[in-house]
C-alpha positions in Angstrom: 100.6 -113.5 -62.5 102.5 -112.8 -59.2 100.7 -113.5 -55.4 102.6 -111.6 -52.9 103.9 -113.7 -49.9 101.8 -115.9 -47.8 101.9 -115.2 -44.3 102.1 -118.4 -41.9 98.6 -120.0 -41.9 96.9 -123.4 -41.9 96.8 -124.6 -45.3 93.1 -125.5 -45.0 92.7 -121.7 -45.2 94.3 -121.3 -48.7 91.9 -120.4 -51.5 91.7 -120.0 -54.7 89.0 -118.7 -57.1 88.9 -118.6 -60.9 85.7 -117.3 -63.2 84.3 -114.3 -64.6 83.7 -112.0 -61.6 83.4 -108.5 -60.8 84.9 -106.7 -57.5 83.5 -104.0 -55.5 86.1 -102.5 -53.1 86.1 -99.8 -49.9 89.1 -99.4 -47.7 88.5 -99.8 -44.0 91.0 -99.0 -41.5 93.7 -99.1 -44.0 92.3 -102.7 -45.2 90.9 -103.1 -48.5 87.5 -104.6 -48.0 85.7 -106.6 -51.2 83.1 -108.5 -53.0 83.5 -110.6 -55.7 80.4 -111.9 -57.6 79.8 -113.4 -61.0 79.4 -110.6 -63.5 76.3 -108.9 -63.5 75.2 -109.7 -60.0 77.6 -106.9 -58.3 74.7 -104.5 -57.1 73.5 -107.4 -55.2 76.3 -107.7 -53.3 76.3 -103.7 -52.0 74.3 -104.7 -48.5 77.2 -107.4 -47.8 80.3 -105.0 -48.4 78.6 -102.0 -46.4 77.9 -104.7 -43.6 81.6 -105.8 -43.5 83.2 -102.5 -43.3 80.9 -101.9 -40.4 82.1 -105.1 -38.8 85.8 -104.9 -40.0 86.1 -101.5 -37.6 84.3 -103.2 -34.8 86.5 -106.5 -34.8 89.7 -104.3 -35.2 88.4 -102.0 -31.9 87.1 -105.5 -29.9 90.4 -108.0 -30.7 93.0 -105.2 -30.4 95.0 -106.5 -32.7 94.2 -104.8 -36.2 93.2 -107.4 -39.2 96.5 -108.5 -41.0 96.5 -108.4 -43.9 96.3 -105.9 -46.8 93.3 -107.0 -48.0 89.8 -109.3 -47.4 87.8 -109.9 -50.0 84.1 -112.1 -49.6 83.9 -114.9 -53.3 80.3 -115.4 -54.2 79.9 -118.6 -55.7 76.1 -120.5 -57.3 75.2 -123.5 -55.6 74.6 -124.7 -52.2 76.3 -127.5 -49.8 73.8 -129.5 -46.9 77.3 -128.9 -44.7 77.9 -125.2 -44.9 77.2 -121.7 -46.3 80.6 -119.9 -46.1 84.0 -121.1 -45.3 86.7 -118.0 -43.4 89.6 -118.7 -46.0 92.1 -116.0 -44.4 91.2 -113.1 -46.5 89.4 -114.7 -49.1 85.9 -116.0 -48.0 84.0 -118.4 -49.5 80.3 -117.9 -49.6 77.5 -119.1 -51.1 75.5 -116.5 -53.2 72.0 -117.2 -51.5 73.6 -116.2 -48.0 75.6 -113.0 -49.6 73.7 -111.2 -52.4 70.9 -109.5 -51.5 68.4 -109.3 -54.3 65.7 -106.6 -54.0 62.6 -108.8 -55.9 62.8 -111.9 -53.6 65.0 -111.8 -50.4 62.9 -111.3 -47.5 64.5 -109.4 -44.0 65.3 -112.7 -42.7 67.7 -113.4 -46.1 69.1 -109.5 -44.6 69.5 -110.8 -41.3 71.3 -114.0 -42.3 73.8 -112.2 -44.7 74.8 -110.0 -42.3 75.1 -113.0 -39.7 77.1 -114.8 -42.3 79.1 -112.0 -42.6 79.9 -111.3 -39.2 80.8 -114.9 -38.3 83.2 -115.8 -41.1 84.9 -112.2 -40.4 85.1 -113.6 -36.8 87.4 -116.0 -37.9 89.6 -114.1 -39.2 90.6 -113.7 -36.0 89.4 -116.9 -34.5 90.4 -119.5 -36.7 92.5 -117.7 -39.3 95.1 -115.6 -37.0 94.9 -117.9 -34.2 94.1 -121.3 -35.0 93.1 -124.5 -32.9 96.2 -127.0 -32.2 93.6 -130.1 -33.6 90.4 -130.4 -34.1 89.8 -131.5 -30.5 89.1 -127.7 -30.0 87.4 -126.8 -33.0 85.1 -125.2 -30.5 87.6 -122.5 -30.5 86.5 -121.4 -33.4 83.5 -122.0 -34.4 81.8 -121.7 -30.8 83.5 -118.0 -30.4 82.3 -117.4 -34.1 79.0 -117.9 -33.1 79.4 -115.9 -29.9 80.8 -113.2 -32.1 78.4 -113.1 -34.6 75.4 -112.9 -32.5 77.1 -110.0 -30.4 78.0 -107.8 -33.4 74.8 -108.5 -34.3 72.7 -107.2 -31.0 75.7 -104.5 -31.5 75.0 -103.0 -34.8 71.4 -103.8 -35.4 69.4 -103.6 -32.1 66.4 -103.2 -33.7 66.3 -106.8 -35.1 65.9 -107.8 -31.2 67.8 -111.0 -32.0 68.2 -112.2 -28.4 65.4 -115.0 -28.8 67.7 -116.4 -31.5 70.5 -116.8 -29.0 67.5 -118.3 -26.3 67.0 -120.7 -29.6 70.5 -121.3 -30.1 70.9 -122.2 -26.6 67.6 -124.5 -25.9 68.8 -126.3 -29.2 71.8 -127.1 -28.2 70.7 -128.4 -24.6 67.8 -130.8 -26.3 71.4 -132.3 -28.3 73.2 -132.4 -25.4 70.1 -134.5 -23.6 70.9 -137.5 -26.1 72.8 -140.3 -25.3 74.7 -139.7 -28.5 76.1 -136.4 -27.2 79.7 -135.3 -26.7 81.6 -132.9 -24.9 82.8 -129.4 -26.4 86.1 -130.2 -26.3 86.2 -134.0 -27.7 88.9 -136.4 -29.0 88.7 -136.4 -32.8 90.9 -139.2 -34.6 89.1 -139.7 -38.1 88.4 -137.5 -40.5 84.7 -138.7 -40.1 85.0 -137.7 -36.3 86.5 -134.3 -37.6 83.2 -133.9 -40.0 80.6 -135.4 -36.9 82.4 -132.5 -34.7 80.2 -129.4 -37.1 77.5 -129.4 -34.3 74.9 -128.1 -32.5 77.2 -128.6 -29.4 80.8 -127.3 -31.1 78.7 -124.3 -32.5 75.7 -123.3 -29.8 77.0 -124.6 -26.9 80.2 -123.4 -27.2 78.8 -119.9 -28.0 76.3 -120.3 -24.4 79.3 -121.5 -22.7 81.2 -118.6 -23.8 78.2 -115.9 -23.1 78.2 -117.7 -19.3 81.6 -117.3 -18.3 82.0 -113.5 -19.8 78.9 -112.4 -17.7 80.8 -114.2 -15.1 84.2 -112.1 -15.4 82.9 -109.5 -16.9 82.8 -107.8 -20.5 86.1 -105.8 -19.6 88.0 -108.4 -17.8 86.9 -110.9 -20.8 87.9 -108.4 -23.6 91.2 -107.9 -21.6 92.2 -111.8 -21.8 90.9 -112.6 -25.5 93.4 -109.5 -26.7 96.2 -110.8 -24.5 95.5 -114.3 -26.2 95.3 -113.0 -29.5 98.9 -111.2 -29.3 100.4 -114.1 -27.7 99.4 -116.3 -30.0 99.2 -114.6 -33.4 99.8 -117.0 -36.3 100.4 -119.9 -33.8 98.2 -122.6 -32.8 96.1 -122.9 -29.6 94.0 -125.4 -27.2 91.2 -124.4 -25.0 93.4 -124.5 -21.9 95.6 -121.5 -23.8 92.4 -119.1 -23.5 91.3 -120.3 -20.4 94.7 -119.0 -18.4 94.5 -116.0 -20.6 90.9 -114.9 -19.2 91.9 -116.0 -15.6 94.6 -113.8 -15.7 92.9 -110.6 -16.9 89.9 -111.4 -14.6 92.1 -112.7 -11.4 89.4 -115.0 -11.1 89.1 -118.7 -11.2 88.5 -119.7 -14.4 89.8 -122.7 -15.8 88.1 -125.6 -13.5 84.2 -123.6 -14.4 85.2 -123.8 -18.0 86.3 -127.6 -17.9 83.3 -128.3 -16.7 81.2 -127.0 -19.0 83.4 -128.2 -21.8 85.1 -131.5 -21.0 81.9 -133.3 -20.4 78.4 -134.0 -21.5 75.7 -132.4 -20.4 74.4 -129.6 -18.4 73.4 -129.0 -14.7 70.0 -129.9 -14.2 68.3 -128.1 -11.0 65.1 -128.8 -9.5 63.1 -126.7 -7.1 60.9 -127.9 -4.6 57.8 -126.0 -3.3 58.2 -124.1 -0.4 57.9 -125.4 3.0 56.7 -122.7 6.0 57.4 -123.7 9.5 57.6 -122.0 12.6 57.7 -118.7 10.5 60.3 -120.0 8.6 60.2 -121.2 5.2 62.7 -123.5 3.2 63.3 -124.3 0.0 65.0 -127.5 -1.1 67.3 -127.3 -4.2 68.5 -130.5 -6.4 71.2 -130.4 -8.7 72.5 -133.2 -10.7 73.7 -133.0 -14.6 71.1 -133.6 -16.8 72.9 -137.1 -18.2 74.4 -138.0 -15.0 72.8 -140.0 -11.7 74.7 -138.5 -9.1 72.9 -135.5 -7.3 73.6 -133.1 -4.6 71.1 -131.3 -2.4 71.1 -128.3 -0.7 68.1 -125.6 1.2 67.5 -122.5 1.1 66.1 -120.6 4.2 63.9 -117.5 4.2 60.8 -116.2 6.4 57.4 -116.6 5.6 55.0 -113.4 5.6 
């Protein structure tokens, strides 16, 4: 057996599959899209591969740089890991059958939902990860906090009548009740192990990033943050990134500040932590006194607001 070339990739994204499988195959945008399943389980799979053609033409459209390679296929394979359901191999993902096949006399709309959420994150890092991936795992953020960004938007995208946005609300309140703990970390940490590497998979890497990310697009803008995540992704196709690589990108294409909002957000613990006192009316005036402090930290600043009483 021959293996055409392998383009320039991380080797941790090298895969290799042997068994008795069966392929289903459709060709997106010039890509050949599959899923590969033990034998006999193939109809299972149809509700995945319709699901990543859909999401295939959308990432294409959103990245501006077209997938790379000639083909992607998705490996189901039995079993189940307490550390992960799917892993992005470039153009062969790994994923574990319960979050790919669809079987029609026991999976519920939820096991729907989360294939397709499954889907659409590992596809993510195809582009996130796979074509452009982190300089160490300092910024693993990088991919699996725009991942999760990615997923949930092609996810409110393509099926709006799942009304997901509480899951993002749950994503988010999750990941601020982690980052309350003493035992938190920043996004963007110093990893020198490969325990620290493994400790890094976390609510704060995955569902913080993905809220940091959601903040400072509605802060730019969808254009202006679409703008600076293609210019990123051509300048740094099959090269290796850290946060601070993105960050210019987006200030760039926004011609906006930037870089000091995101650092921090991401290169400390914690979030700010506002209080609001009850309004005051005086003299047909009425104040209201704001406190801000991070929600780990003891420093605080004040500040009021003024308005008129009616």
């Amino acid at each position: 057996m021959r293996f055409a070339p392998t383009p320039a990739m991380s080797t941790y994204l090298l895969f290799f599959a042997l068994g008795d499988f069966e392929r289903a195959t459709t060709t997106v945008d010039g890509t050949e899209l599959g899923v590969v399943t033990r034998r006999g389980s193939l109809p299972q799979a149809a509700f995945a591969l319709e699901s990543s053609g859909a999401i295939l033409r959308e990432y294409n459209d959103y990245f501006g740089v077209r997938y790379p390679l000639p083909k992607l296929d998705n490996v189901a394979g039995p079993g189940r890991s307490q550390f992960f359901g799917a892993m992005e191999n470039w153009g062969a993902i790994f994923t574990f059958e319960y979050a790919l096949l669809l079987d029609p006399a026991i999976s519920t709309q939820r096991d729907k939902q989360e294939i397709f959420a499954t889907a659409a994150h590992e596809m993510a890092h195809q582009w996130f990860g796979d074509l452009v991936t982190m300089r160490w795992w300092d910024d693993l953020w990088l991919n699996e906090g725009f991942a999760s960004w990615m997923e949930s938007r092609m996810t409110a995208r393509l099926h709006p009548e799942w009304n997901t946005a509480l899951d993002t609300v749950n994503g988010r309140d999750a990941a601020m009740r982690r980052d309350a703990l003493a035992t938190t970390h920043p996004v963007v940490q110093h990893v020198a192990t490969v325990e620290q590497a493994s400790q890094a998979f976390d609510e704060i890497t995955y569902q913080k990033g993905e809220a940091v990310i959601r903040m400072l697009e509605a802060y730019v803008g969808e254009d202006a943050w679409r703008r600076g995540v293609r210019a990123y992704m051509r300048e740094h196709a099959y090269g290796n990134t850290a946060s601070n690589d993105l960050w210019r990108q987006i200030e760039r294409a926004a011609a906006r500040p930037v870089t000091q909002i995101a650092h921090d957000f991401t290169l400390q613990p914690g979030v700010p932590l506002v209080r609001v006192a009850l309004p005051v009316c005086k003299g047909g005036k009425m104040t209201i006194a704001l406190a801000r402090k991070n929600s780990r930290a003891t420093s605080r600043a004040a500040s009021r607001c003024p308005g008129t009483c009616r």
